[in-house]
C-alpha positions in Angstrom: -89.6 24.8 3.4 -89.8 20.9 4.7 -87.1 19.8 6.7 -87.7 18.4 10.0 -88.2 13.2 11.3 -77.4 23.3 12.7 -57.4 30.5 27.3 -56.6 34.5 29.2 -52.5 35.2 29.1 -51.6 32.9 31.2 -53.1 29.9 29.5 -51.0 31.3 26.4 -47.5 31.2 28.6 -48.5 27.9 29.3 -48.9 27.0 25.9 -45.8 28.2 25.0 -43.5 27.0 28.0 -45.4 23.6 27.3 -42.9 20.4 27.0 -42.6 18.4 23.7 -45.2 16.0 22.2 -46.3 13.2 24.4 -48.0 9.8 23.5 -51.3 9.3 24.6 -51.5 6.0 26.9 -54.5 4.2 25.3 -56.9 4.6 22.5 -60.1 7.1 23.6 -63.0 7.4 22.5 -64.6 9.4 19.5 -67.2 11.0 21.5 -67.6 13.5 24.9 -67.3 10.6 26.9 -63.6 11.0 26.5 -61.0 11.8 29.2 -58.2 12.8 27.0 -56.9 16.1 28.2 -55.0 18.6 25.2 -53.5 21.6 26.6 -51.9 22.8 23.5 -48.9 20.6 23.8 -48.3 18.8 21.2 -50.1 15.1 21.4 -49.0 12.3 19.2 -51.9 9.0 18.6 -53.0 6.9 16.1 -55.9 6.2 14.0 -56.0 2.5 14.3 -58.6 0.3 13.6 -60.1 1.6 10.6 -62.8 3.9 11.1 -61.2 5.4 14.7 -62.1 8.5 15.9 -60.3 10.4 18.9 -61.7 13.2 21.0 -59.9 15.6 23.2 -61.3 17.9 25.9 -59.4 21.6 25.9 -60.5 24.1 28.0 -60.5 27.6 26.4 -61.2 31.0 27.1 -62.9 33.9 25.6 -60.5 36.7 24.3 -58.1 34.0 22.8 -57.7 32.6 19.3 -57.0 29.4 19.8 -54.8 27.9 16.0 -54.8 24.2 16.4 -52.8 21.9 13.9 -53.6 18.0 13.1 -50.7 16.5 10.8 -50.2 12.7 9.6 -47.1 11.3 10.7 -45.3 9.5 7.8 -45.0 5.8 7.8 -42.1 4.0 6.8 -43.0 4.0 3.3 -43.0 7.3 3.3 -47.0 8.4 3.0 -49.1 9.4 5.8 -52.8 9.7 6.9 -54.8 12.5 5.7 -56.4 14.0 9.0 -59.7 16.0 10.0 -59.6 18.8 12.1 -63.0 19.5 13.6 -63.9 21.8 16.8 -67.5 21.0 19.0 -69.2 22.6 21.9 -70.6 20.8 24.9 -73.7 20.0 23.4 -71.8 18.9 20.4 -72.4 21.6 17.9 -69.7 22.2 15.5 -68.0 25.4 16.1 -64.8 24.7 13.7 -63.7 22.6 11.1 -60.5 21.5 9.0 -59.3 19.1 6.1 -57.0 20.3 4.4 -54.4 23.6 4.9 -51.5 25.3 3.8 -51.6 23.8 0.4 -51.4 20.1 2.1 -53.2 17.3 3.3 -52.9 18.5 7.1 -55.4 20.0 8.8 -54.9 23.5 10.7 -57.2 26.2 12.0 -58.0 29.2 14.2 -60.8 29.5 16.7 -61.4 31.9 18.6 -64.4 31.0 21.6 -67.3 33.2 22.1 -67.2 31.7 25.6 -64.9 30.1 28.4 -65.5 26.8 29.0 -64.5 23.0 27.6 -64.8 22.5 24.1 -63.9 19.0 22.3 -61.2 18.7 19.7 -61.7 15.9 17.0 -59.1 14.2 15.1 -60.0 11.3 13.1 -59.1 10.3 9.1 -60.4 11.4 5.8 -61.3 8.0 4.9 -62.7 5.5 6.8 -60.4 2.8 5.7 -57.4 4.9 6.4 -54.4 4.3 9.5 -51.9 6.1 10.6 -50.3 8.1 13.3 -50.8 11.4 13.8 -49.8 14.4 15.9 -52.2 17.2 17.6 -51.0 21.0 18.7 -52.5 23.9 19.3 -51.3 27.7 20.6 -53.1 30.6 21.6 -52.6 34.3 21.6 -55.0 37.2 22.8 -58.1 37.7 20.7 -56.9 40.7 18.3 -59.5 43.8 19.4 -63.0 44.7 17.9 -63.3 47.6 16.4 -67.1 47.3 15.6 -69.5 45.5 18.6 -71.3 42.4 18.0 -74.3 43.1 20.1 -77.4 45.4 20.3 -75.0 47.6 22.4 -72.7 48.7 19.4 -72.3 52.2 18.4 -71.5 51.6 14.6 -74.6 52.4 12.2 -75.3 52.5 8.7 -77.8 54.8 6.5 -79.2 53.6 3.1 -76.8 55.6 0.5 -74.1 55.3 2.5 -71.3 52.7 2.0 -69.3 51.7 5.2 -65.9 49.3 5.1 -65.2 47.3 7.7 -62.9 44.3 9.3 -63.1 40.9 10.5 -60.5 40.9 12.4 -60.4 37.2 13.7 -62.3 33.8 13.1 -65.5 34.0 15.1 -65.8 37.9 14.3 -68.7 39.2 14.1 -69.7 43.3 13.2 -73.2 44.6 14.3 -74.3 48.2 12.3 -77.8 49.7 13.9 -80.3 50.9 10.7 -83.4 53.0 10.9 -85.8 50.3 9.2 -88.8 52.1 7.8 -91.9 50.8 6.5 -92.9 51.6 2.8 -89.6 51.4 2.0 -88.1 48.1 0.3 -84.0 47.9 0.9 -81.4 46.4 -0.7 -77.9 45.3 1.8 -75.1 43.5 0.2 -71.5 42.6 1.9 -68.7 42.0 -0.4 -64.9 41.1 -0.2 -63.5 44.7 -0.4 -60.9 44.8 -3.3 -57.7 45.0 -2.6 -55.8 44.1 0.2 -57.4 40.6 2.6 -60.7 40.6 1.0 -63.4 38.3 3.3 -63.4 35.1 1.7 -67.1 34.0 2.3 -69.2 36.9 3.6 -73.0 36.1 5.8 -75.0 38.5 6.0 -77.9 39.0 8.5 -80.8 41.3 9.7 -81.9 41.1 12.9 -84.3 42.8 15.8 -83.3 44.0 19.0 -84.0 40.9 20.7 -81.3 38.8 18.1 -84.4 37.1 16.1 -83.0 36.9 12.7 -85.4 38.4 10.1 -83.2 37.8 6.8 -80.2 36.3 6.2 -78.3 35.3 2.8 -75.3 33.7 2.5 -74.0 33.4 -1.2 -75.9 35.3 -3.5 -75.8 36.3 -7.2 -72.6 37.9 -6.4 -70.7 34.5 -5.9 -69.9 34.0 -2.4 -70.8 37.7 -1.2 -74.0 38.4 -0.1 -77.0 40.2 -1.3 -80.1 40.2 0.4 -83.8 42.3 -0.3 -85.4 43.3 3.2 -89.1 45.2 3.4 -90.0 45.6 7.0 -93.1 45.3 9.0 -92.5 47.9 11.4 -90.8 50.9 11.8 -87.5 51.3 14.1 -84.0 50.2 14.1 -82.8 46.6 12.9 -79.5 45.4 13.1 -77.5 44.5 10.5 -74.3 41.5 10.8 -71.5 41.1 8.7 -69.4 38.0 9.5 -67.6 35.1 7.9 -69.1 32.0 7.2 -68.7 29.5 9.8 -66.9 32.0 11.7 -63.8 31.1 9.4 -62.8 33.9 7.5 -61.4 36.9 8.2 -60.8 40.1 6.0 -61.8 44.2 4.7 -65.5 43.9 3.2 -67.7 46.9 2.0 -71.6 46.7 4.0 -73.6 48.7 1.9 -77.5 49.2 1.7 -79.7 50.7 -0.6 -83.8 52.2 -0.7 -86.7 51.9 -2.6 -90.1 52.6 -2.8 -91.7 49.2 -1.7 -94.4 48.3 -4.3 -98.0 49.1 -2.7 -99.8 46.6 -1.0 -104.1 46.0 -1.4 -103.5 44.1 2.2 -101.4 45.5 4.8 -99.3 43.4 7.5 -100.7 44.8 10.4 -103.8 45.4 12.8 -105.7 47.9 10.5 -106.3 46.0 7.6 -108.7 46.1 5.5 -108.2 42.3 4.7 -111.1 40.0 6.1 -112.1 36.6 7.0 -114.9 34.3 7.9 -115.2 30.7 9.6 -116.0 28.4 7.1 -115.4 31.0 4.1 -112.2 31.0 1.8 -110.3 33.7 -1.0 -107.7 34.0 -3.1 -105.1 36.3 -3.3 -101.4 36.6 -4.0 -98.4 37.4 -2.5 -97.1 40.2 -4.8 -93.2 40.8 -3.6 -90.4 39.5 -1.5 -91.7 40.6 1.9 -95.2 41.4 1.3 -97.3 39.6 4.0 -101.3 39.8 3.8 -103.1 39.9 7.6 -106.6 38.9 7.4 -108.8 39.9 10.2 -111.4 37.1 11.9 -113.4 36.8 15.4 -112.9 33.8 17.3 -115.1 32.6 19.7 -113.5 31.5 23.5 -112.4 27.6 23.9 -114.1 26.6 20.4 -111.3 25.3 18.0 -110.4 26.3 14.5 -108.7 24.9 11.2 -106.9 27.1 8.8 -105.2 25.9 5.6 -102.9 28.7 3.4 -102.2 26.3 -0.3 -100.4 27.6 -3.8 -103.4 28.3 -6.2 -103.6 29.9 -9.6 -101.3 29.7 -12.6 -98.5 31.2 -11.2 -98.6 29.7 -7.6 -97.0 30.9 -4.7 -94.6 27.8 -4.0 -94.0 27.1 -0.1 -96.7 29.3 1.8 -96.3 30.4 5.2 -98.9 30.4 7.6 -99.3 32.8 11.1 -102.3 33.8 13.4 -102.0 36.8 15.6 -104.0 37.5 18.8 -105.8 40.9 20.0 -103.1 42.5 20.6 -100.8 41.5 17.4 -98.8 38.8 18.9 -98.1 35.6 17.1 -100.0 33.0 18.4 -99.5 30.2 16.1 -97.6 29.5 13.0 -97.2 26.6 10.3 -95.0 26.0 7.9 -95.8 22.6 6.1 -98.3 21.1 7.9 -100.7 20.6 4.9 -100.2 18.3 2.2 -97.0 18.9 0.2 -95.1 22.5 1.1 -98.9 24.0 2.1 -99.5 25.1 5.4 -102.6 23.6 8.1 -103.1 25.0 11.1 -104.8 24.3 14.1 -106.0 26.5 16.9 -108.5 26.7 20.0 -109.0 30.3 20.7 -108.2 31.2 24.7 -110.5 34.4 24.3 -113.4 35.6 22.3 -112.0 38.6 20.0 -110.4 39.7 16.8 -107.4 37.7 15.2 -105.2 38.0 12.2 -104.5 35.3 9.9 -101.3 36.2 7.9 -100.5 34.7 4.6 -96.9 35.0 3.5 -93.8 33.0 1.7 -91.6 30.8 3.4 -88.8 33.7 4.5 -90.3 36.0 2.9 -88.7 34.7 -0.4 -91.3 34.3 -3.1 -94.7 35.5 -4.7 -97.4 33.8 -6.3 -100.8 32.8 -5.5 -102.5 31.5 -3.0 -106.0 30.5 -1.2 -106.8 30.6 2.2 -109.4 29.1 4.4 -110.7 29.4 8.1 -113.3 26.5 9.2 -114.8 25.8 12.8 -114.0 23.1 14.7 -111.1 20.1 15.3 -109.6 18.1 12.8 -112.4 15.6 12.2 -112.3 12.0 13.8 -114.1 10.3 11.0 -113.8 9.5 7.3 -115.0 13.0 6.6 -111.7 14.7 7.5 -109.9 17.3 5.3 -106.2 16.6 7.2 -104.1 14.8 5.0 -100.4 12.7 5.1 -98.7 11.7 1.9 -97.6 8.2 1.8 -94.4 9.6 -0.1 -93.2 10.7 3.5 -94.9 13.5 6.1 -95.0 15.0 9.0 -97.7 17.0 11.3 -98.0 18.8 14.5 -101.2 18.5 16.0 -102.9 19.2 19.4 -105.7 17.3 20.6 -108.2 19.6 22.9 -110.4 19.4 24.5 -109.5 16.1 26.3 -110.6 12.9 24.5 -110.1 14.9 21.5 -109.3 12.2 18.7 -108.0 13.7 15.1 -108.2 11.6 11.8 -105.5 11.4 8.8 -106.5 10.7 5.5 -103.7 8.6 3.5 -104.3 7.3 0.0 -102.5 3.8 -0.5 -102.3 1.0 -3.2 -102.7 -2.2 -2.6 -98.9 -3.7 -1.0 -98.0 -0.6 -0.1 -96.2 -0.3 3.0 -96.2 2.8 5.1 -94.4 3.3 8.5 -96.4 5.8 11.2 -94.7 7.5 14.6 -96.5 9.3 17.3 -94.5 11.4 20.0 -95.1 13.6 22.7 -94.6 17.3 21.1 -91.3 19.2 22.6 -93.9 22.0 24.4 -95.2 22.1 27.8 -98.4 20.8 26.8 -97.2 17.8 25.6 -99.6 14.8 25.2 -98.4 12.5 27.8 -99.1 9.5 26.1 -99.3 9.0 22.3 -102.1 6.0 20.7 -101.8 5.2 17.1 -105.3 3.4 15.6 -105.2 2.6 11.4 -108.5 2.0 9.7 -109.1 0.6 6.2 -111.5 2.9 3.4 -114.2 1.1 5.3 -113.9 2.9 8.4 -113.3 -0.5 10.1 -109.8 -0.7 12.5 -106.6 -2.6 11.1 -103.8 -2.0 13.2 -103.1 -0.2 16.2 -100.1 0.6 18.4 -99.3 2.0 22.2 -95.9 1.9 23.0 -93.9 1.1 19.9 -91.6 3.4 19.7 -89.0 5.3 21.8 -90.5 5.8 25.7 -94.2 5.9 25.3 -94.2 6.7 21.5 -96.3 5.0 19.4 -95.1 3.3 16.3 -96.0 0.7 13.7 -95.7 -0.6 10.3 -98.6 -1.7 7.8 -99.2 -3.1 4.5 -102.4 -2.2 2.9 -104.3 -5.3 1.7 -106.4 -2.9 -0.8 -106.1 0.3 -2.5 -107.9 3.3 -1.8 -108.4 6.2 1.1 -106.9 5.1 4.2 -107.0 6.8 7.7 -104.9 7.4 10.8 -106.0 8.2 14.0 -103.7 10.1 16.9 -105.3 9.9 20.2 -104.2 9.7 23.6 -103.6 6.1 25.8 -106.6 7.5 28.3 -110.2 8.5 27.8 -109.4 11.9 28.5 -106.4 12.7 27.0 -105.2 16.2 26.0 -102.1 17.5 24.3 -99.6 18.6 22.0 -98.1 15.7 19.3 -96.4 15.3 16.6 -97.5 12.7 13.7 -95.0 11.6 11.0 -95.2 9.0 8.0 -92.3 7.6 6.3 -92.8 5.9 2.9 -91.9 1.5 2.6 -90.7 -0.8 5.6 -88.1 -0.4 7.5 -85.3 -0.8 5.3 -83.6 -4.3 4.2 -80.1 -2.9 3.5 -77.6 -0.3 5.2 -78.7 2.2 3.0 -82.3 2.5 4.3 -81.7 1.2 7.7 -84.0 2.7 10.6 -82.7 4.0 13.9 -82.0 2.5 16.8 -80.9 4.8 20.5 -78.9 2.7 23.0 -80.1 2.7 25.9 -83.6 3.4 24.8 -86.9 1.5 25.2 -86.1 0.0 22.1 -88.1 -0.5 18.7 -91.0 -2.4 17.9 -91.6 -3.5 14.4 -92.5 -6.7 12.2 -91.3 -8.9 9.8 -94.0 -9.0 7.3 -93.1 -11.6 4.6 -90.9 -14.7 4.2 -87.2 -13.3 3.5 -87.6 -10.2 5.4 -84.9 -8.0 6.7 -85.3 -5.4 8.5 -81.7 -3.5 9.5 -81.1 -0.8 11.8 -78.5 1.9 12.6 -76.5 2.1 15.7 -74.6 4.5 17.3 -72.2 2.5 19.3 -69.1 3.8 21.7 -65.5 2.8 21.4 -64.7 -0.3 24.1 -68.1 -0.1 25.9 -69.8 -3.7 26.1 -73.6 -3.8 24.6 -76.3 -6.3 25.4 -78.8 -6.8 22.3 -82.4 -8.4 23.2 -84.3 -9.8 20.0 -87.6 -11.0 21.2 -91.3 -11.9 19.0 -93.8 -10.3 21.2 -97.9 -9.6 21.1 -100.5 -12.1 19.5 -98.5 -13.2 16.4 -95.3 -12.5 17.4 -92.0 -13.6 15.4 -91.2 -17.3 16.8 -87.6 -17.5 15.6 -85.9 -14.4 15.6 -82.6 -13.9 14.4 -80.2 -10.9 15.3 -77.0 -10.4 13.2 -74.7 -7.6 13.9 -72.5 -5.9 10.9 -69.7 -2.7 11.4 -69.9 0.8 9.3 -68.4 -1.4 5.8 -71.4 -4.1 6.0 -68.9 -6.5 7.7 -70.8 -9.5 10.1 -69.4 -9.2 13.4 -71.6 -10.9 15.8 -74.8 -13.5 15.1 -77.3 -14.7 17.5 -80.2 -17.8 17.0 -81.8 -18.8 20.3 -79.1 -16.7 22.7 -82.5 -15.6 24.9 -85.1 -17.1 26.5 -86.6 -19.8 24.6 -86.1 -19.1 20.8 -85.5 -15.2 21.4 -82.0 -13.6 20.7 -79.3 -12.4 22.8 -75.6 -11.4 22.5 -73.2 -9.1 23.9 -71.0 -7.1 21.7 -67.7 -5.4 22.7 -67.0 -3.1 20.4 -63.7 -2.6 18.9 -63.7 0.5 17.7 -66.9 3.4 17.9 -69.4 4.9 15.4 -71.6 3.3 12.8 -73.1 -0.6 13.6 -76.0 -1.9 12.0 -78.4 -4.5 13.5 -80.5 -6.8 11.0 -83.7 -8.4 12.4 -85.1 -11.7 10.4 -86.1 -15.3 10.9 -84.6 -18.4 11.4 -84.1 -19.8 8.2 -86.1 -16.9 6.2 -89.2 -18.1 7.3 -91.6 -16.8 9.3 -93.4 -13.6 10.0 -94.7 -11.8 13.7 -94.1 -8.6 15.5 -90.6 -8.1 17.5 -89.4 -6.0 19.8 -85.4 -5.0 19.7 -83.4 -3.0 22.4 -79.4 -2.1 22.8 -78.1 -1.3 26.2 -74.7 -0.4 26.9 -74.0 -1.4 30.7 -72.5 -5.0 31.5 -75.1 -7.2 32.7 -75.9 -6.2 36.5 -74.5 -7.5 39.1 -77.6 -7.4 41.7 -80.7 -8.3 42.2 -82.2 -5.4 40.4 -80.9 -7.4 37.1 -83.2 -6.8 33.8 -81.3 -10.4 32.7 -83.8 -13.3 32.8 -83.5 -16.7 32.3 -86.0 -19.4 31.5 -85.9 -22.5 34.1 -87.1 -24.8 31.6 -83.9 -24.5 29.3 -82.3 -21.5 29.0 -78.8 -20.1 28.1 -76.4 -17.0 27.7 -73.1 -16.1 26.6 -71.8 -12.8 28.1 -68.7 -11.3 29.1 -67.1 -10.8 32.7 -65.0 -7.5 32.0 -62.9 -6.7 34.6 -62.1 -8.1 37.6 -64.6 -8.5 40.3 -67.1 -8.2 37.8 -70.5 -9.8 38.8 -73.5 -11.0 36.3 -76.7 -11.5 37.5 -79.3 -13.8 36.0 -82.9 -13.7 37.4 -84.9 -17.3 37.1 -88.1 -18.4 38.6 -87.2 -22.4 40.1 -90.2 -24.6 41.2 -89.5 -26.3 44.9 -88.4 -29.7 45.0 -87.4 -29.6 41.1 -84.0 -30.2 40.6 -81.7 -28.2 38.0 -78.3 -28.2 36.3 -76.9 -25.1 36.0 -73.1 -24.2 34.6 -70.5 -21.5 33.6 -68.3 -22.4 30.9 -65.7 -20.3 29.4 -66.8 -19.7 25.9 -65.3 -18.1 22.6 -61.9 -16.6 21.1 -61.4 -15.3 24.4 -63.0 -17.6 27.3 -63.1 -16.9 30.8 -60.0 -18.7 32.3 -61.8 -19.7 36.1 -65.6 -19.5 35.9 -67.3 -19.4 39.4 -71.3 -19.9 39.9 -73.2 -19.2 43.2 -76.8 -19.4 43.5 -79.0 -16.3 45.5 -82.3 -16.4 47.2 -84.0 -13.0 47.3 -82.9 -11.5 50.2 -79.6 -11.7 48.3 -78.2 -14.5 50.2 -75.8 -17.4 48.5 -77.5 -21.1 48.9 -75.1 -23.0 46.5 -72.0 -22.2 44.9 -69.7 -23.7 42.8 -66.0 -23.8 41.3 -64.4 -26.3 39.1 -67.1 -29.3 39.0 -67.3 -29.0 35.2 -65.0 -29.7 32.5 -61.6 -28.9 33.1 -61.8 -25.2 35.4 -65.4 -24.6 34.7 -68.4 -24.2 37.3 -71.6 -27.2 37.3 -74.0 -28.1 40.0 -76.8 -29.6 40.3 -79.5 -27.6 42.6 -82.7 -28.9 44.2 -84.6 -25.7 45.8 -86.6 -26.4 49.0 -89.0 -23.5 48.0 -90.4 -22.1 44.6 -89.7 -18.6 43.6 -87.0 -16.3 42.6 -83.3 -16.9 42.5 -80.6 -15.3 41.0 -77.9 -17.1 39.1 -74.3 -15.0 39.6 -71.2 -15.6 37.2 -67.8 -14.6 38.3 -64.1 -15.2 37.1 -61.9 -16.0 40.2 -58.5 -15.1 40.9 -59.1 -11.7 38.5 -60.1 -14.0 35.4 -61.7 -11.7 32.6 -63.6 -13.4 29.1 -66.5 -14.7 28.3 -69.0 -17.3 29.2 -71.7 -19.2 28.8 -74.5 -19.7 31.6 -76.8 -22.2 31.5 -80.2 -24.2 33.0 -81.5 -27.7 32.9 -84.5 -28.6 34.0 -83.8 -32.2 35.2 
């Protein structure tokens, strides 16, 4: 399946004894960067502007059940706001969630942690255009007890033929049943609602090995929400089989029961004596014949010499998403692909550490499915030439890939029409033997080179756009930045340019190396999606860069509903954008890159950062001495901006700090630095009205540093700017 580029007793006292709601002092921020504290006590706030999300930290601890409420407040008119109630972890996985309860539009739920430790409590609107007060409370009482374990260590089991009932007896329950798996035999486990009484709600059901790797799981089934899953193991010995709620929100009776059957006899067995075989550059046909049934194929691999194996639907009735493993000597998985052949067919690649015997295994895509299939083992690398059988579809794709040994090269083929646009990303694969540093080359049907990229994309990734000019067989090369590059990658392809509306918009991390892309006709747009953090200040560059490069680009800034709120022409050095953006409230923000006037095309480069502009000489701010200028923002007081410019000795220069905008800065102040951090010229009020000028003649060339500052505690912004004289 495709789908890659899921408090002890005393707190309770506490919570009880706790006094009566408090407001909150400011408006904090819809992320884990919050400091908000929530002890339980009821908390009043407000969502205000639209789109405003709060977070809360609560600490919690295991053996409670934590029930947390989130009610609107009514206005004066009588209506209120219709609130979300959602629960995350550290790392920001959703562990609860709430719209509406108790036959309202409140929110309310019960949580009960599987560990101590500080969890993050969301509260935010239904609708993003939606205001309103609101008011947060939680209690917490001791976990009611298990009467079933939830680990490899429990003493309940089950036997096929024998019914057992059970209990949730809290959200985040979870019932573990040991069962004497044995092959030949094909079983059948459902978990339903029991009748009568609480009845679970939304029953998951699970099958996993002593180790907690899940080998089957179904959620809703035939059965409506209960669940009903078919399990045929590989191996005899005990499995484990879990009944809980789904999301860990229900609670309620249920009835576990499983049932045997003969399992329908095999040609090919799934393990280390079968009579299935193999060889290089050979190929068969065969078919997966049930749910379950898994064909190894047994083939000798030579030491350090590298393989390709494809597993693809064939025949009339076609298997429809084969799975693809290899197994070493010993029976160990060595290697597995889902998808990494064209469509939902599998491609592998592998460089044997050891001459022996190895199994290739041909199955469905969890073990769901049956159909047939062919499957092929050939020697050597993907192929760095025209004659290569690895394919990406210009619809959208993904590969991993390893290139070994080192200068290993590996070729794509992609098949475009003429116009087409295709956008290509190479990154480091998540594995410790990474390639360090991704290359992307793209060459035309005639072999000869058309585009190529380095450093495109996020950190060292590789990244580009292209437009065919013909139609026909196209090919992509990953390499590695060196001669003798080695690694694991990974190699994806998404269909068009980046996108000219909100809709399509690419991504774009703060605080990342940025992205580099192009405008590639007259009237292009290309729009990007921002993350952005409630009341931090964010520095945009917008620069043309390379041979070609965009000469007038144009940065425009627009909030989660498509509204403009910031625009930027020449703001950076020479033509080049720059603005800072405060943003009002967090969330969605979407930057569009074009050119001046809709005219013009060239390669850019576009970064976000969300730190002020630094105040020292380690500054990343640059400013051209031949005519330059900036508008920023001094933030609080003492604040300090930094400007690094290269000044020629003898040449004289008019620099100034104006207060600038809706909100200017009341006293600017200007002092010139040498680089040993030292002030050689400084300035107040020599400008209009309370604003800084001077003229400055350096004795020396080389690098200064321009510094804006607001005196007597003066917050706003600015603009800075140079004159060469």
């Amino acid at each position: 399946m495709r789908g890659r580029l899921f408090f002890g007793a005393a707190t309770a006292a506490f919570l009880l004894c706790a006094p009566g709601a408090g407001a909150q002092d400011g408006d904090q921020p819809g992320d884990a960067s919050t400091t908000a504290e929530f002890t339980g006590a009821a908390v009043e706030g407000e969502f205000s502007p639209a789109g405003d999300v709060d977070w809360y930290r609560m600490r919690v601890e295991q053996g409670q059940r934590y029930s947390v409420t989130l009610d609107g407040v009514p206005a004066a008119d009588g209506n209120a706001v219709d609130p979300v109630l959602t629960i995350y972890d550290a790392e920001g996985n959703q562990l609860a969630f709430n719209d509406d309860a108790n036959a309202s539009l409140n929110a309310a739920l019960r949580f009960s942690p599987q560990q101590s430790g500080e969890v993050f409590v969301e509260a935010r609107a239904y609708g993003e255009q939606e205001t309103g007060r609101y008011t947060l409370a939680a209690t917490s009482a001791p976990t009611p007890p298990d009467s079933v374990g939830n680990d490899v260590n429990t003493r309940a089991r089950i036997a096929a033929g024998r019914p057992v009932s059970g209990q949730l007896e809290f959200e985040g329950d979870a019932d573990w049943y040991r069962f004497s798996a044995r092959t030949g035999q094909r079983y059948r486990i459902t978990l339903e609602g029991a009748e009568g009484g609480e009845p679970l709600g939304d029953p998951l059901l699970r099958v996993l090995d002593r180790e907690g790797n899940e080998l089957a799981m179904n959620d809703d089934s035939e059965l409506g929400l209960n669940s009903a899953l078919d399990f045929t193991p590989q191996r005899s010995g005990d499995v484990f089989i879990e009944a809980r709620g789904y999301a860990d929100a229900y609670v309620g009776d249920y009835v576990l029961t499983v049932t045997a059957e003969r399992a329908p006899t095999d040609a090919i067995s799934a393990e280390r004596n079968t009579r299935g075989r193999i060889n290089i550059d050979g190929n068969l046909q065969q078919s997966i014949d049930f749910d379950g049934d898994r064909d190894w194929y047994r083939v000798r691999l030579s030491e350090g010499q590298s393989y390709r194996f494809t597993l693809r639907s064939d025949g009339e009735s076609a298997l429809s998403d084969p799975y693809l493993r290899l197994y070493g000597p010993a029976g160990q998985e060595v290697a597995a692909d889902d998808d990494g052949g064209d469509g939902l067919n599998s491609y592998l690649e592998y460089t044997a550490p050891a001459t022996g015997a190895y199994y290739v295994e041909a199955s469905a895509f969890a073990d769901s499915g049956t159909g047939g299939y062919s499957l092929a083992a050939m020697a050597g690398d993907i192929p760095a030439d025209q004659s290569t059988d690895a394919a990406l579809s210009p619809e959208g794709d993904y590969r991993q890939g390893v290139l070994s040994p080192a200068g290993d090269r590996d070729w794509y083929q992609v098949t475009l029409e003429e116009g087409q646009s295709i956008r290509i990303g190479m990154e480091s694969a998540q594995t410790a033997d990474a390639l360090g540093d991704p290359y992307l080359v793209v060459y035309g049907p005639d072999g000869a080179e058309l585009a190529r990229d380095d450093d495109g994309g996020e950190g060292l990734s590789a990244f580009l756009e292209y437009q065919a000019t013909q139609s026909g067989p196209h090919y992509i090369e990953a390499r590695g930045f060196t001669e003798d590059a080695q690694g694991a990658y990974v190699i994806g392809l998404i269909a068009g340019e980046i996108g000219e509306s909100p809709d399509y918009a690419d991504y774009l991390a703060p605080n990342s190396e940025g992205r580099a892309s192009v405008i590639g006709a007259d009237g292009d747009v290309d729009w990007f999606m921002i993350e952005l953090v409630e009341g931090r200040p964010y520095r945009f560059n917008l620069m043309g860069f390379d041979e070609g490069g965009l000469a007038d680009p144009v940065l425009t800034l627009y909030d989660s509903n498509g509204q403009q709120v910031a625009v930027d022409d020449d703001g950076g050095a020479g033509t080049n954008s720059y603005l800072t953006f405060l943003t009002p409230t967090g969330g969605t923000y979407f930057a569009a890159v074009s050119s001046y006037g809709g005219v013009g095309t060239g390669r850019y480069w576009l970064n976000a950062v969300d730190t002020d502009v630094p105040g020292h000489v380690g500054t990343d701010e640059n400013l051209d001495a031949a005519g330059d200028d900036r508008t920023s923002r001094i933030d609080m007081s003492g604040d300090l901006d930094n400007y690094r410019v290269t000044l020629e000795g003898g040449q004289t220069y008019t620099i100034s700090v104006s207060g600038s905008g809706d909100n200017p800065l009341a006293d600017p102040f200007l002092s010139i630095r040498n680089e040993s951090d030292e002030t050689v010229a400084s300035d107040d009020d020599s400008g209009p009205g309370l604003d800084a000028r001077l003229r400055f003649t350096p004795e020396q060339s080389g690098t200064y540093y321009i510094q804006a500052s607001g005196l007597g505690g003066s917050i706003g912004w600015y603009q800075i700017s140079i004159v060469r004289q």
